[in-house]
C-alpha positions in Angstrom: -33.4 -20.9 2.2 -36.3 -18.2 2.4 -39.4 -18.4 4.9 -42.0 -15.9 5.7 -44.3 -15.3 8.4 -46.9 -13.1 7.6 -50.1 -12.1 9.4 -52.8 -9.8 8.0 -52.7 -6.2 9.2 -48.7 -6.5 11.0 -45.7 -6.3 8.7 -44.0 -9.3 6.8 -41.0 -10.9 8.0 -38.9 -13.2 6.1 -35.8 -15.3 7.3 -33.2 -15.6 4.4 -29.4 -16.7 4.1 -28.9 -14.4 1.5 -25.7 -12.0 2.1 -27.5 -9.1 0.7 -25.4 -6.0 2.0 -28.5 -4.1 1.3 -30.2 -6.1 3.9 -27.1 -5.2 6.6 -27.4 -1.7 5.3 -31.2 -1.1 6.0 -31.2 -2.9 9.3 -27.6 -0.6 10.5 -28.9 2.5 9.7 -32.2 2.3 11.6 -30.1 0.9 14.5 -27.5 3.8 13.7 -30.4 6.7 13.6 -32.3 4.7 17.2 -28.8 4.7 19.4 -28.2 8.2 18.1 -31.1 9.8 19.2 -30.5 7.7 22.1 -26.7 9.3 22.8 -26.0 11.4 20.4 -23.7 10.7 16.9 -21.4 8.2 17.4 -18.6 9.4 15.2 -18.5 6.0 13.9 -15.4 5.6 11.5 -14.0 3.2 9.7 -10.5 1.9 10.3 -8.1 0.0 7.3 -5.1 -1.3 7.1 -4.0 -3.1 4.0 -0.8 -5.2 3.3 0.1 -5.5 -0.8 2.1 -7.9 -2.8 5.4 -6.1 -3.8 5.2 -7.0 -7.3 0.5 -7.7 -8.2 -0.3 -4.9 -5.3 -3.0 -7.1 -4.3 -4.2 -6.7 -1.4 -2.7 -10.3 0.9 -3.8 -9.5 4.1 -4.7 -6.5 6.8 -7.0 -5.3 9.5 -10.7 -4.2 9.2 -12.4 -2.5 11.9 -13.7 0.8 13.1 -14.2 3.0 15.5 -17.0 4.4 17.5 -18.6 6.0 20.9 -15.0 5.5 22.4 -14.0 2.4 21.0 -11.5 0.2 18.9 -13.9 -2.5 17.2 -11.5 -5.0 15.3 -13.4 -7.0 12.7 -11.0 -9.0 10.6 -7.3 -9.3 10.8 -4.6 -11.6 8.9 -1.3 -12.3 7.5 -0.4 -14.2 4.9 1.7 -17.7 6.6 4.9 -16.3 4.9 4.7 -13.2 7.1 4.0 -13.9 10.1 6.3 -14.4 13.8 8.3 -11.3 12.1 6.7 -8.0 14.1 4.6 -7.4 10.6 0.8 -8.4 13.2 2.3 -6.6 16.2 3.1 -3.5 14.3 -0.5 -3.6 12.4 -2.3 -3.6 15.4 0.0 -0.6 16.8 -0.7 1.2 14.1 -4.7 0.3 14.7 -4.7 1.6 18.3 -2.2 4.6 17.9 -5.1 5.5 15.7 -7.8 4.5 17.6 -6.0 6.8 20.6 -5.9 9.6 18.1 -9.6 9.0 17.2 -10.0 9.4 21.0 -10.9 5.4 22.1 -10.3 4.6 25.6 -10.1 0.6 24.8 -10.2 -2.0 22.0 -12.2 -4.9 21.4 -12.3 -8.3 19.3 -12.8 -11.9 19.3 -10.6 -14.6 17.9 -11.4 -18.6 17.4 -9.4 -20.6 19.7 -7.1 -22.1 16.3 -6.4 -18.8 15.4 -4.0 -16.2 17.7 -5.7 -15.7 20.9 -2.4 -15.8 22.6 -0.7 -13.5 19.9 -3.6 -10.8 21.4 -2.5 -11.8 24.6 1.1 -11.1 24.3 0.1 -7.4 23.1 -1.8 -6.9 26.5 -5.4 -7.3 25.3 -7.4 -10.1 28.1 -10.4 -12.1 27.8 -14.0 -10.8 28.3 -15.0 -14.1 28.0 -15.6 -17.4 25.6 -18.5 -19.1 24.1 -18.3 -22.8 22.9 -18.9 -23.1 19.0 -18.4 -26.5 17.3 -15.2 -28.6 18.8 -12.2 -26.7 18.9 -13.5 -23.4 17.4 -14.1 -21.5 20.5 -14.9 -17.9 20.3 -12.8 -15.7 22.6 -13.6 -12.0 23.1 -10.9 -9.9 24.2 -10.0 -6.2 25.3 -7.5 -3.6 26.4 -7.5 -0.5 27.6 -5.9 2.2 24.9 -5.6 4.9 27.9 
């Protein structure tokens, strides 16, 4: 799907659905250099933690996320079935906050679906900011918790 609204003299704009990460990159690092002049750098890192197969060393699960102006952002974070209710998520996500403490972050923040493990964030102190309603019983909830 590709449209485009262009008017004689202003620049073009076009609507796609392509996952183009050169698209992401353009638009992040003109919103990166505006909030920066804005408040300064942001000391925006990145923060991984992967989970490998024993025996391929595939990567099978993990947390994405980074950090930046004082905060934990948690992206993406999953277990395989076969690992999970053992510690393995609540030990991941220690490790992702001691580091976000280290990296100086006074909180952390994420959102969940309802079907997936809001109350496994819960249980490990982080609240709700609030929900929005998505299609039936895929409810976004966006959570936080204080690091400090």
């Amino acid at each position: 799907m590709d449209a485009t609204e262009n008017k004689a003299g202003e620049p073009a704009i076009a609507l796609t659905d392509d996952d183009d990460p050169s698209i992401r990159d353009a638009i992040g690092a003109a919103l990166r250099r505006y909030n920066d002049e804005q408040a300064g750098p942001s000391g925006q890192r990145a923060l991984s933690i992967t989970i490998r197969d024993p025996d391929t060393n595939e990567i099978i699960g993990g947390l994405t996320g980074r950090t930046s102006r004082g905060l934990l952002f948690i992206d993406l974070f999953t277990l395989p079935a076969h690992l999970r209710r053992a510690g393995l998520g609540s030990r991941i996500l220690g490790m992702a906050e001691a580091e976000a403490k280290r990296r100086g972050c006074r909180a952390a923040m994420l959102y969940t679906i309802s079907f997936q493990a809001p109350d496994f964030y819960r249980r490990q102190g982080y609240s709700v900011l609030g929900e929005v309603e998505g299609d039936p019983g895929a409810t976004r909830i966006f959570l936080t918790k204080k690091l400090v």
